[in-house]
KEVEX-335160 format. One record per residue (C-alpha): residue number from 1; residue in three letters; x, y, z. Coordinates in steps of 0.02 Angstrom, whole numbers. Each point is the difference from the previous one (the first is absolute). Example, Ala and Ser with C-alpha at 12.3 -4.5 7.8 and 13.67 -1.06 7.14 Angstrom:
% KEVEX-335160
<1 "Ala" <615 -225 390>>
<2 "Ser" <69 172 -33>>
% end
This chain:
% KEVEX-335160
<1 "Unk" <1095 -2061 -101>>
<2 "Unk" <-47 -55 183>>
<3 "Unk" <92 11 141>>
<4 "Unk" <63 -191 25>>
<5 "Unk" <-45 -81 178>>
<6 "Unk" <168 0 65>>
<7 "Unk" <6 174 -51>>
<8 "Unk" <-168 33 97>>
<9 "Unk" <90 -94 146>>
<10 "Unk" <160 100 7>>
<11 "Unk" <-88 181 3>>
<12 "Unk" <-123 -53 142>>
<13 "Unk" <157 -67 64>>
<14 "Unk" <83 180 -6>>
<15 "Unk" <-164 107 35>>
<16 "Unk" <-31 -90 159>>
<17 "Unk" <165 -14 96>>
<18 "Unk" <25 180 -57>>
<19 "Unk" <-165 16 105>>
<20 "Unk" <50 -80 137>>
<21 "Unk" <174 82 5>>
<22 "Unk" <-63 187 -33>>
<23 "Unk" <-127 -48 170>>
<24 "Unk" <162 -54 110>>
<25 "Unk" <100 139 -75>>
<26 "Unk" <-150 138 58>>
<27 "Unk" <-14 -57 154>>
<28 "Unk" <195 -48 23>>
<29 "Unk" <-43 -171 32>>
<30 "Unk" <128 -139 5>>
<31 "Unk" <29 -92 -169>>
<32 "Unk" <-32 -193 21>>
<33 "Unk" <169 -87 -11>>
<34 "Unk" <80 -170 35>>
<35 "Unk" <105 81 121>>
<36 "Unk" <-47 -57 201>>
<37 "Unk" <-62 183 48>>
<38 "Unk" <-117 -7 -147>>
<39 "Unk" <-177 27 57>>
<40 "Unk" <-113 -164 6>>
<41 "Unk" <-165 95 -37>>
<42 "Unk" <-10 170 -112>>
<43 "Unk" <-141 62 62>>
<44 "Unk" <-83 61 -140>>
<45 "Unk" <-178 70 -30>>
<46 "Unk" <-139 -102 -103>>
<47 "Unk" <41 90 -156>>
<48 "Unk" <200 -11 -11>>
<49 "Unk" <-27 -173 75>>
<50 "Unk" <-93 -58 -146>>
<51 "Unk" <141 69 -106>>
<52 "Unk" <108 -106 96>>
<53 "Unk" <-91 -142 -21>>
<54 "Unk" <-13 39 -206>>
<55 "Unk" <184 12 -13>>
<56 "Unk" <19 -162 75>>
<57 "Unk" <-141 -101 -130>>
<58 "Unk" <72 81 -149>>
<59 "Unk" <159 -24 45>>
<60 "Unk" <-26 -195 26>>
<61 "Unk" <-91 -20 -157>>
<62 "Unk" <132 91 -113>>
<63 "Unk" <125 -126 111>>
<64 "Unk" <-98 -158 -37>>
<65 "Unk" <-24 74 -194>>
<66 "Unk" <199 50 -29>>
<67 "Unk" <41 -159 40>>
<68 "Unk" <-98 -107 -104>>
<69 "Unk" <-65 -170 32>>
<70 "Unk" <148 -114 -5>>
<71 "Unk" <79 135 126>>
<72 "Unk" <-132 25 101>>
<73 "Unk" <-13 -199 19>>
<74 "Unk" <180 -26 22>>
<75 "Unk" <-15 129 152>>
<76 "Unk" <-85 -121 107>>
<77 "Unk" <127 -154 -36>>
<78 "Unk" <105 60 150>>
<79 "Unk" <-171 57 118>>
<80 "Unk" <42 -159 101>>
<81 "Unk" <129 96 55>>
<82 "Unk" <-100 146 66>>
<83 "Unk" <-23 -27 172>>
<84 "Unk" <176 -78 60>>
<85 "Unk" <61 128 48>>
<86 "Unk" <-151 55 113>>
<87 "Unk" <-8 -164 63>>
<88 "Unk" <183 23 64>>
<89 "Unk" <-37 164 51>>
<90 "Unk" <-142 -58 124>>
<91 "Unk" <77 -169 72>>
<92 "Unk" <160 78 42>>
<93 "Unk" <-65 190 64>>
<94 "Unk" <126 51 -145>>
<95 "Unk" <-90 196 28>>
<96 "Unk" <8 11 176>>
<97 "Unk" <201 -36 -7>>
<98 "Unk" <25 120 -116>>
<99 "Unk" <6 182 76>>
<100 "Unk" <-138 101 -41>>
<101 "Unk" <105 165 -34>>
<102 "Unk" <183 -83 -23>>
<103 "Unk" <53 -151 -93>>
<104 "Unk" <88 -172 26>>
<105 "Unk" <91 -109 -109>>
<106 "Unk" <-51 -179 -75>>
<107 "Unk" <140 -89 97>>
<108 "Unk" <-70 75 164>>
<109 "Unk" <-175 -62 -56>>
<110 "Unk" <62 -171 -62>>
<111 "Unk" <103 -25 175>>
<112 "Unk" <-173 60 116>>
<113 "Unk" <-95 -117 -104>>
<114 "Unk" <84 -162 -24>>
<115 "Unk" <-27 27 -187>>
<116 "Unk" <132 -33 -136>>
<117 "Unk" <53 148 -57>>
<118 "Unk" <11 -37 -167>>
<119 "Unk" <-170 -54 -3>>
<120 "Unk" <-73 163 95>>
<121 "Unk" <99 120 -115>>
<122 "Unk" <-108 -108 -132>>
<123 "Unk" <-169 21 68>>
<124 "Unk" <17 158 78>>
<125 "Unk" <68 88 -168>>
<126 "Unk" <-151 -67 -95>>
<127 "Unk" <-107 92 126>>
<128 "Unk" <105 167 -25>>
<129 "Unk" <-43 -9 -182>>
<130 "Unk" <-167 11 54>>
<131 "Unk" <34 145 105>>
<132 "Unk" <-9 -96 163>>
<133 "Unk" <150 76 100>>
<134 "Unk" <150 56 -114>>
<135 "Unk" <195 -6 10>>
<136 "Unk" <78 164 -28>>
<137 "Unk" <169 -78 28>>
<138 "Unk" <49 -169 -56>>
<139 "Unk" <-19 -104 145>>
<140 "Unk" <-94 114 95>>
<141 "Unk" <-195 -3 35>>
<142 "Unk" <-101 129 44>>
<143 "Unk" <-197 36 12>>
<144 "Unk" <-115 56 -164>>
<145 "Unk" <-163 56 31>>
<146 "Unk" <-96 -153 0>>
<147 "Unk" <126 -99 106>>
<148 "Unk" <-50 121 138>>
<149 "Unk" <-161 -22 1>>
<150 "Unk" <36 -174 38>>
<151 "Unk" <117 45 121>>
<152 "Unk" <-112 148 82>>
<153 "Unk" <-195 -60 0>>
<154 "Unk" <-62 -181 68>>
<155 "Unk" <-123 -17 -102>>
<156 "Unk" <105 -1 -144>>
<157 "Unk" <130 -129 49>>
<158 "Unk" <-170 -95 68>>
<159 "Unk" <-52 9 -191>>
<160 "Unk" <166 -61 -84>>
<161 "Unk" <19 -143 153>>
<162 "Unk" <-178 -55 -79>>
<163 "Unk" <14 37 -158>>
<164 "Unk" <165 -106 -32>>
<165 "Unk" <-34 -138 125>>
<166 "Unk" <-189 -29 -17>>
<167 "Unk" <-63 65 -162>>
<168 "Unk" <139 -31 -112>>
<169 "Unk" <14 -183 29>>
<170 "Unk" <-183 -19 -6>>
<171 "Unk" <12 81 -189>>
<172 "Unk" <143 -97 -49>>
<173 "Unk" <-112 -161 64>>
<174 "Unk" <-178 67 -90>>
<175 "Unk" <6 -89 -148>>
<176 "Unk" <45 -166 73>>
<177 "Unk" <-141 -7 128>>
<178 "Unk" <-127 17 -133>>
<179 "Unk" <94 -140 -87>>
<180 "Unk" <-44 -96 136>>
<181 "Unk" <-161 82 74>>
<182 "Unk" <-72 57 -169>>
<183 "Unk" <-176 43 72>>
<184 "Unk" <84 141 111>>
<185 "Unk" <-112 0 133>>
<186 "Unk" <51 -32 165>>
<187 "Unk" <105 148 99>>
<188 "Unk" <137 -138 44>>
<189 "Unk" <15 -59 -177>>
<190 "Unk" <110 129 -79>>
<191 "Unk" <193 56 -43>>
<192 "Unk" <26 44 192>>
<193 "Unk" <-66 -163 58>>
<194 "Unk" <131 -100 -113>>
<195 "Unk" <160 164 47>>
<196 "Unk" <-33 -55 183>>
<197 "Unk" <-38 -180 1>>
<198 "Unk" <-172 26 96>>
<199 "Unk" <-192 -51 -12>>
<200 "Unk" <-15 153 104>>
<201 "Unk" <-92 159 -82>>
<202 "Unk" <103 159 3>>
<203 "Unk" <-74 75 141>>
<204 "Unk" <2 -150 84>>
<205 "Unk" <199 -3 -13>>
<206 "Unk" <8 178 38>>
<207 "Unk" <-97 -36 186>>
<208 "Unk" <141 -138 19>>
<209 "Unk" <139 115 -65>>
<210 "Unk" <-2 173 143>>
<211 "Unk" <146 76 -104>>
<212 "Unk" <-76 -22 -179>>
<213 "Unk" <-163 57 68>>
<214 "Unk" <99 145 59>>
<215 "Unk" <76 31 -168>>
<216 "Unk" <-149 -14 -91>>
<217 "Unk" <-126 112 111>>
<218 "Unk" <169 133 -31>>
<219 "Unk" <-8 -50 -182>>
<220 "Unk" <-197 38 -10>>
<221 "Unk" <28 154 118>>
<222 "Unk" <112 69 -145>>
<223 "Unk" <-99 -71 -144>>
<224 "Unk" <-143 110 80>>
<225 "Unk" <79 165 40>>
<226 "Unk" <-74 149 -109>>
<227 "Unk" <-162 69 -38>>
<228 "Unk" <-60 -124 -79>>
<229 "Unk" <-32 -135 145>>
<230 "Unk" <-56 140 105>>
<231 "Unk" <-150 -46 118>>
<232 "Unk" <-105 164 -57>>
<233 "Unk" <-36 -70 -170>>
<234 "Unk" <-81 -140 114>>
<235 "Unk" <-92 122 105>>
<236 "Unk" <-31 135 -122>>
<237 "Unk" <-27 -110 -143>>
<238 "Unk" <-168 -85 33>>
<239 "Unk" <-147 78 95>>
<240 "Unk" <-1 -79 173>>
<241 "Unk" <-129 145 47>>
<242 "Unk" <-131 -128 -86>>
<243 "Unk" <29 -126 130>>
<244 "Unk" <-9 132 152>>
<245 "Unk" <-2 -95 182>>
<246 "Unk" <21 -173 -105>>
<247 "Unk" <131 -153 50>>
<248 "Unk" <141 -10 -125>>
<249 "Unk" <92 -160 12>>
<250 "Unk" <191 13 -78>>
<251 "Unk" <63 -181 -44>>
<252 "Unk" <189 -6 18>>
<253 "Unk" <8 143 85>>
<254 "Unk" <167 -23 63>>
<255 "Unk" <30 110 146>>
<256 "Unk" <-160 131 -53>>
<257 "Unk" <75 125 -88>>
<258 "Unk" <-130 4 -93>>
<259 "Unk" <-114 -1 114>>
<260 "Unk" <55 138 99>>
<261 "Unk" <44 103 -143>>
<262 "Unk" <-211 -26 -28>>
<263 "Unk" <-30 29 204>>
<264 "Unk" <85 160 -16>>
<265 "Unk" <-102 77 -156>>
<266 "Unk" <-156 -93 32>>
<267 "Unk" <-36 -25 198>>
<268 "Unk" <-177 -64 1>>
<269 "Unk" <63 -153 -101>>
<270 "Unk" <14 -173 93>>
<271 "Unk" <168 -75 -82>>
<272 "Unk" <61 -159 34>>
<273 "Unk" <160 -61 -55>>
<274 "Unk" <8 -210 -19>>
<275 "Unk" <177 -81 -4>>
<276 "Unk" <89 -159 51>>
<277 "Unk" <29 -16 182>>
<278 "Unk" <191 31 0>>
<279 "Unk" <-31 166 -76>>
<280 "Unk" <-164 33 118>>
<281 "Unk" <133 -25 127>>
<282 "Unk" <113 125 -59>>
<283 "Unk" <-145 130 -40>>
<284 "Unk" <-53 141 123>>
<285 "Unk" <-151 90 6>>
<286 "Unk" <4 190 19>>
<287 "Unk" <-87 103 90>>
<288 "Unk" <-130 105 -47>>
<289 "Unk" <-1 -100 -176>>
<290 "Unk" <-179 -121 -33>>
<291 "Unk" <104 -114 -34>>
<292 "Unk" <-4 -202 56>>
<293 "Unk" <120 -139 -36>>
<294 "Unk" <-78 -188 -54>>
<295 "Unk" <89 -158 -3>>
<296 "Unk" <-35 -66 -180>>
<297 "Unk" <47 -84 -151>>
<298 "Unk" <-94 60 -147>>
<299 "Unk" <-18 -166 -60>>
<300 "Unk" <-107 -57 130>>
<301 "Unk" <-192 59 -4>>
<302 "Unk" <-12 171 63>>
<303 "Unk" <-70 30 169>>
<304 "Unk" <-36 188 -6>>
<305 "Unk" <-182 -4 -75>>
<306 "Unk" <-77 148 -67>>
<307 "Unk" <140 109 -15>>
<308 "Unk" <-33 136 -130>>
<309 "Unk" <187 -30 -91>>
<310 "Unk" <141 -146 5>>
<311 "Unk" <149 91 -78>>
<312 "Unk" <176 -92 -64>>
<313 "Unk" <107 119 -28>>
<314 "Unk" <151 -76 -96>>
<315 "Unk" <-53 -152 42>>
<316 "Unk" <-79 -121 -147>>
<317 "Unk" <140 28 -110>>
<318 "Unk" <104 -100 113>>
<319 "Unk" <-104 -180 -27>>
<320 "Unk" <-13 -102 -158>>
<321 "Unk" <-198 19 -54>>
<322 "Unk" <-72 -148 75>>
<323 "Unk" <41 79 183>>
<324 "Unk" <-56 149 -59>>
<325 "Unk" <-167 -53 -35>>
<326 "Unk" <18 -110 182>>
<327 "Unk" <10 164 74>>
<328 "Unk" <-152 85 -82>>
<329 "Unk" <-107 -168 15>>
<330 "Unk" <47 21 211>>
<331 "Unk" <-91 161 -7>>
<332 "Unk" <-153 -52 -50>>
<333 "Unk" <-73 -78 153>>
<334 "Unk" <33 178 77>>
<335 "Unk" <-77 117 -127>>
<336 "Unk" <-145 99 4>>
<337 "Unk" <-72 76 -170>>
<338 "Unk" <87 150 -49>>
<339 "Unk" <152 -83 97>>
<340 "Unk" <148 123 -98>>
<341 "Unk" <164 -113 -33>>
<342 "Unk" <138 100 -38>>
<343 "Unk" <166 -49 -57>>
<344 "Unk" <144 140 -12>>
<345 "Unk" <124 -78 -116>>
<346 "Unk" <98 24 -182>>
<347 "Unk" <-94 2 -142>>
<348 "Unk" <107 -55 -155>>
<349 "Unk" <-36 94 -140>>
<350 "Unk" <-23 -71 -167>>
<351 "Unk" <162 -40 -117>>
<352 "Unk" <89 133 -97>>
<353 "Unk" <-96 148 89>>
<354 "Unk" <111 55 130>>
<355 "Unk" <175 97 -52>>
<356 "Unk" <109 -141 -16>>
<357 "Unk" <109 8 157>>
<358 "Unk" <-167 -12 114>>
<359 "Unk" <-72 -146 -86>>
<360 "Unk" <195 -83 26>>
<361 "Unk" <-8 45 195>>
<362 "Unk" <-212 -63 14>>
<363 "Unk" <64 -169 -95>>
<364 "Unk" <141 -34 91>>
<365 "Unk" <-118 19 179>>
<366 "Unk" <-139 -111 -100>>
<367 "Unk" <162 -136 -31>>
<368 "Unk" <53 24 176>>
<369 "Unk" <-166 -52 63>>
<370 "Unk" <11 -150 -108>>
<371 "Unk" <169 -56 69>>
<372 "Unk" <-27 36 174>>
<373 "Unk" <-183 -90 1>>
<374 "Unk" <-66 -35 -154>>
<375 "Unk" <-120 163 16>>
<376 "Unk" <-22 144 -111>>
<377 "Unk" <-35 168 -29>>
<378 "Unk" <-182 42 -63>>
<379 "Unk" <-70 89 -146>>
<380 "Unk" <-180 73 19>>
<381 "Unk" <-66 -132 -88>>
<382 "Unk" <69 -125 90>>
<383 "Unk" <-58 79 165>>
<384 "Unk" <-192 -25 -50>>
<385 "Unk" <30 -180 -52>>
<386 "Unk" <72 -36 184>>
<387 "Unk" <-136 59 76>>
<388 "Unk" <-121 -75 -128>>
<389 "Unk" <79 -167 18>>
<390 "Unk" <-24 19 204>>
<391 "Unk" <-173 20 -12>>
<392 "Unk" <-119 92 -116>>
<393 "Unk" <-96 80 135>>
<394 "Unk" <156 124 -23>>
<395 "Unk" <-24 151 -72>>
<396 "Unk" <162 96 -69>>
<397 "Unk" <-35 168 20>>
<398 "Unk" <148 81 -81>>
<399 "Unk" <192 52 32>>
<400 "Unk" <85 159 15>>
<401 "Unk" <180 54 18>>
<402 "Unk" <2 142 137>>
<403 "Unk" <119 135 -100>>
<404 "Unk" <181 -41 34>>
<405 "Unk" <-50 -151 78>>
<406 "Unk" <117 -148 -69>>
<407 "Unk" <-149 -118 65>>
<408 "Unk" <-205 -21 -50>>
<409 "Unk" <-137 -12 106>>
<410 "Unk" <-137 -123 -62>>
<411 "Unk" <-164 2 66>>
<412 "Unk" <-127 -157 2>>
<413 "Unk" <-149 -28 83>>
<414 "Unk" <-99 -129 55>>
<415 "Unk" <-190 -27 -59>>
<416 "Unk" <-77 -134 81>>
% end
């Protein structure tokens, strides 16, 4: 008789974590804990990591398949719950008034906070069951090992402040903006626009907002960290040698780290990094680095003609499509043949092939996208109609994902 999946699920379960475990044990590595010493990052090699990262699929799907459907339904009737208590967490500094190596009490909490304490024993309980901070006496609060993190890194308290006062809203608003915008088209059309009472875009609010712009560059600062953001897969992962002594113009640039990450591997290239004035203002140039900062707005026809590339780099998947194809029809005017567009951004895979817990994390950025500003996350296919619906003359050339890269690079050209 064959093994049943759930069966299947439980021994990949076993033979994986036993992996992982034997590699800590070996090397008399710290076990990951919820304790507040517990390391954040195990450090494992490529192999054990993908063990790790089995363990964790298997042991989703034999979660999601134990339960069964009515149970696995009824799990999210309480998910409008799920982040209270971070939201009380972040508008109160809850982590930062909690010692990082001691402990304090509720009352203490309640009384620094102006909270009822009733209430805050409430929300901050439900938290602890989710192994944010933990209360090894009644009464008494202490730090877990993802309460420090909050407590210890910026950019993680940057990503909770945004998480739970921009993007949750926004979510919780979605479904009622395309109620009444249906079309979902315009960037201030969408669940944040109707959370924050504004005809303003997102990033419009943000420029008007210095502390949520602050939270959210920490939130994308932490969204970021790892390997797989890393500038190398931008300048190892296409082959800039072909352009030699050529102009490369970066659109959205921000402040050229891009660009200078290209400078420093490729110094014959002319970069230019184009951005709005406020953050031209903020933007220095560095020396020794070919690189040039540009007022611009990529909406607006290009005024560097001839270049031999115009890259966005995480750029288009921030714009519904008609400014997309706005921004590719202001190139034109400024391309040569064999212009090279190239866009560095995700490229959504199609449904059902990635391991269940990476298609959840790529569809919940792709629904982000749509709440924030009624843009989206791109498939391949839907890449090469953009540029086919910007002008013909476009030539899509292909896409690759630089190994370990979380982004693609797509190249176009032009052929006029």
């Amino acid at each position: 008789m064959s093994q049943s999946r759930i069966a299947e699920l439980a021994t990949a379960v076993a033979q994986h974590t036993q992996r992982v475990d034997s590699y800590l044990a070996e090397k008399n590595l710290p076990r990951p804990s919820f304790d507040a010493d517990s390391p954040v990052e195990l450090g494992l090699p490529p192999d054990i990591e993908q063990s790790r990262i089995a363990a964790i699929q298997a042991s989703q799907e034999l979660n999601d398949l134990l339960r069964g459907p009515r149970d696995l339904l009824q799990v999210y009737n309480f998910q409008h719950n799920l982040l209270v208590h971070l939201q009380l967490i972040s508008r109160f500094d809850i982590a930062s008034k909690v010692p990082v190596d001691g402990e304090t009490t509720f009352a203490e909490l309640a009384a620094s906070t102006g909270v009822n304490h009733t209430a805050l024993c409430t929300i901050l309980r439900y938290g602890i069951a989710y192994r944010v901070f933990k209360e090894p006496r009644p009464g008494v609060i202490a730090h877990s090992a993802a309460s420090r993190q909050i407590a210890e890194d910026s950019r993680v308290a940057g990503w909770l402040a945004a998480s739970v006062d921009d993007m949750w809203p926004a979510a919780e608003k979605v479904v009622d903006a395309l109620v009444k915008w249906p079309l979902a088209a315009e960037p201030n059309q969408t669940g944040f626009s109707l959370a924050n009472e504004t005809d303003l875009s997102f990033y419009s609010v943000l420029d008007k907002s210095p502390e949520r712009a602050r939270h959210f560059g920490s939130a994308m600062s932490f969204f970021t960290t790892g390997d797989g953001y890393s500038l190398r897969h931008l300048t190892d992962g296409y082959p800039w040698e072909k352009i030699s002594s050529g102009t490369v113009v970066d659109l959205g640039g921000s402040h050229g780290d891009a660009a200078f990450a290209l400078a420093r591997k490729y110094p014959n290239l002319n970069l230019i990094v184009q951005e709005l004035p406020q953050v031209v203002a903020n933007s220095t140039e560095k020396e020794g680095l070919n690189v040039k900062f540009m007022v611009h707005d990529l909406f607006q026809e290009q005024p560097v003609h001839g270049a031999d590339a115009y890259l966005y780099r995480w750029i288009l998947h921030n714009w519904p499509e008609k400014y997309c194809i706005q921004a590719l029809r202001s190139l034109i005017p400024a391309l040569k043949k064999g212009s090279r567009v190239l866009v560095m951004d995700f490229m959504m895979p199609p449904p059902g092939v990635l391991p269940n817990d990476f298609d959840r994390k790529l569809r919940s950025m792709d629904l982000t996208m749509l709440e924030i500003g009624n843009a989206k996350e791109r498939d391949v296919g839907e890449w090469k109609a953009l540029f086919e619906k910007a002008d013909s003359r476009f030539v899509f050339r292909g896409a690759e994902q630089p190994p370990g890269s979380t982004l693609s690079i797509i190249e176009v050209t032009w052929d006029d």
